[in-house]
C-alpha positions as CSV (number, residue, x, y, z in Angstrom):
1,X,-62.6,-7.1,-14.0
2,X,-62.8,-9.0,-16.9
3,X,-60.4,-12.0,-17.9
4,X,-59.2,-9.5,-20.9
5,X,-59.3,-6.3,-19.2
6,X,-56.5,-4.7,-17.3
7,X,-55.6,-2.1,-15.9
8,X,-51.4,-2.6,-15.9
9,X,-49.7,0.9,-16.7
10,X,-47.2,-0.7,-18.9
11,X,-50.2,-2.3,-21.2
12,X,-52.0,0.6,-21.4
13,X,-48.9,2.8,-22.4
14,X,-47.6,0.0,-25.2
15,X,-50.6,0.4,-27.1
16,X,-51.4,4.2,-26.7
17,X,-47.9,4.1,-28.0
18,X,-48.4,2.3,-31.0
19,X,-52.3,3.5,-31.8
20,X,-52.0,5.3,-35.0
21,X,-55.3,7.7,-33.3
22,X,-57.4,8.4,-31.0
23,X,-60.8,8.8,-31.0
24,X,-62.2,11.7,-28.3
25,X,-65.7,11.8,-26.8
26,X,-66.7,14.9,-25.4
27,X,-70.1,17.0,-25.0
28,X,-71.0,20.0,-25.7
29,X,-74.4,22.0,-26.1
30,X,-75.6,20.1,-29.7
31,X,-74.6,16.9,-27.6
32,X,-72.2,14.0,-28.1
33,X,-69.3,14.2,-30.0
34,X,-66.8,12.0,-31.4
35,X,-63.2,12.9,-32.8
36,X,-60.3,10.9,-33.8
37,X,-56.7,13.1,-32.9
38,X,-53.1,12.5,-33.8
39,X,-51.9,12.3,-29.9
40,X,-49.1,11.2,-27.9
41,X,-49.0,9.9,-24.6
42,X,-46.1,11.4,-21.7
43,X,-45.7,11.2,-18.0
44,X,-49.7,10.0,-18.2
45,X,-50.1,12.8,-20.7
46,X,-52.0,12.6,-23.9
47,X,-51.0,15.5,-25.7
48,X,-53.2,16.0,-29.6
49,X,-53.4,19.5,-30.8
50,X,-56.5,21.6,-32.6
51,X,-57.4,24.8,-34.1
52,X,-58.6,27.7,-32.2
53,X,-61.9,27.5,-33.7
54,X,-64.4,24.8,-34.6
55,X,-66.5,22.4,-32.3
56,X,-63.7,20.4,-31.3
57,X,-61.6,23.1,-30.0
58,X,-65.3,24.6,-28.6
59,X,-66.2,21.7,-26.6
60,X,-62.6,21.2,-24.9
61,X,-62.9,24.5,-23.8
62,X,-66.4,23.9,-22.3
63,X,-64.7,20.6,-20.7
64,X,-61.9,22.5,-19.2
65,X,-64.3,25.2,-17.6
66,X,-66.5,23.1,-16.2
67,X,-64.3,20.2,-15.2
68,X,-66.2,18.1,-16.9
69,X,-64.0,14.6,-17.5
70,X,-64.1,13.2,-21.4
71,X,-63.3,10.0,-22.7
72,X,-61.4,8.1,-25.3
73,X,-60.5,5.1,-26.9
74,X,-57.7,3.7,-28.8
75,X,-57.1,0.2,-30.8
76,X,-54.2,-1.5,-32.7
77,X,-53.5,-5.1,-33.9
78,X,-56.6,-5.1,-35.4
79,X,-57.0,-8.7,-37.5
80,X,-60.6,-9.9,-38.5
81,X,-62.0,-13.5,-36.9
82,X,-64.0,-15.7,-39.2
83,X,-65.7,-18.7,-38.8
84,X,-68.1,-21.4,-39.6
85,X,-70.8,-19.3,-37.5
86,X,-71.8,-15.7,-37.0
87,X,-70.8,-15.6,-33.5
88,X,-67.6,-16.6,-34.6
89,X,-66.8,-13.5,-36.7
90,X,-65.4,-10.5,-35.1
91,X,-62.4,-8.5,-35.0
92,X,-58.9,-9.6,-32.3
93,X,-57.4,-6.5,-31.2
94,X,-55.5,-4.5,-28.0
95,X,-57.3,-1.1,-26.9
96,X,-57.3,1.3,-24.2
97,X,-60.5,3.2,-23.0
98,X,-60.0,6.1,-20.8
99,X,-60.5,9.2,-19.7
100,X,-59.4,12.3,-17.8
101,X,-59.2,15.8,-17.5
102,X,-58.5,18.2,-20.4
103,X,-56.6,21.7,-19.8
104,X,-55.2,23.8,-22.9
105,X,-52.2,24.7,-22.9
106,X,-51.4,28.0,-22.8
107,X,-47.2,28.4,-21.4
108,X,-45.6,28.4,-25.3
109,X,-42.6,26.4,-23.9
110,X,-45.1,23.3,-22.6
111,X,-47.0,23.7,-26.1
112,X,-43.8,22.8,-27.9
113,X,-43.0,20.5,-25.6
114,X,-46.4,18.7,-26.2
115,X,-46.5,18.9,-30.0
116,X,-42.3,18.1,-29.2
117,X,-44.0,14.4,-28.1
118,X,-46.6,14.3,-31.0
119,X,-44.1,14.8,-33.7
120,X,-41.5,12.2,-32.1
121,X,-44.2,9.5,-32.0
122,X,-45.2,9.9,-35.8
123,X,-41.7,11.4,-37.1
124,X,-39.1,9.7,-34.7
125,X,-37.6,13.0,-33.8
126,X,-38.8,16.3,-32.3
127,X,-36.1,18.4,-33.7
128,X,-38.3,20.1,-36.4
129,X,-39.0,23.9,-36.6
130,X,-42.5,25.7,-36.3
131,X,-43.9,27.8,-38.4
132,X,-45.0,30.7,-36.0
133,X,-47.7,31.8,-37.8
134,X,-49.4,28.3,-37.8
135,X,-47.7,27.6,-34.1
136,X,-49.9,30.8,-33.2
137,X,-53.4,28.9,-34.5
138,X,-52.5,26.2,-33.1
139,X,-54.1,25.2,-29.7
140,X,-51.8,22.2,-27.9
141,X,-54.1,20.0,-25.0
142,X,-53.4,17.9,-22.0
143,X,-55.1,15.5,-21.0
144,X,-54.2,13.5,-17.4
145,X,-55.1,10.4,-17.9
146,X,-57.3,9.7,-14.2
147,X,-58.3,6.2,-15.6
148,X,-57.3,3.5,-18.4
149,X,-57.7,-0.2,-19.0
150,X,-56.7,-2.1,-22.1
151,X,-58.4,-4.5,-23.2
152,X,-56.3,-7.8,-24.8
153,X,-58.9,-9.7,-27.3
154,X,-56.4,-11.4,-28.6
155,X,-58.8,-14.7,-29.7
């Protein structure tokens, strides 16, 4: 492994708990496909959430059918390098790349309990009613993290 890659638990949780998003790879029959999510991480959890409908929502499906694995990345402390010479120039930051299993979650108390952990990261608290009209549009997904290492590039 490299000098700046690990594969500690509690590195990899401190910055999926302060990445503002993550970005989602999947695949689906029109090919790759990138997303970035709101998501929260649990228990080696990521919980984000999606419509019913739409390619996203489509291709998770297709992933959880098939048990196909999808990936993911997310940065923070992102501060731009300079320097006297191109090489120099580049970005310092802490990231985790991953991936894992998706399933959707379909029990209504483990969907509030998921978007429960969503809304405390970006809120603070997970106290806040649902509207059930939107709570029923809503699809809530799990993804079990099977592998993460962050990456500290912190020079």
């Amino acid at each position: 492994m490299r000098k700046d890659v690990t594969d500690d638990p509690k590195a990899v949780a401190d910055i999926l708990d302060r990445a503002e998003y993550l970005s989602l790879a999947l695949a689906d029959d029109a090919g790759l496909y990138s997303v970035p999510v709101n998501f929260a991480c649990a228990d080696g959890v990521v919980y984000f959430h999606s419509a019913r409908k739409g390619r996203k929502f489509e291709a998770l499906c297709l992933a959880e059918a098939n048990g196909v694995v999808v990936a993911f990345s997310a940065a923070t402390d992102l501060a731009p390098k300079t320097g006297e010479k191109a090489c120099q120039w580049g970005y310092k930051f802490r990231c985790v790349l991953g991936s894992g299993q998706v399933r959707i979650v379909r029990d209504a108390d483990e969907c509030r309990t998921g978007l429960g952990v969503i809304m405390k990261k970006y809120a603070g608290a997970d106290n806040f009613p649902y509207d059930e009209k939107i709570l029923a549009k809503t699809a809530v997904i799990a993804l079990r993290l099977e592998n993460a290492t962050a990456r500290l590039k912190l020079e």
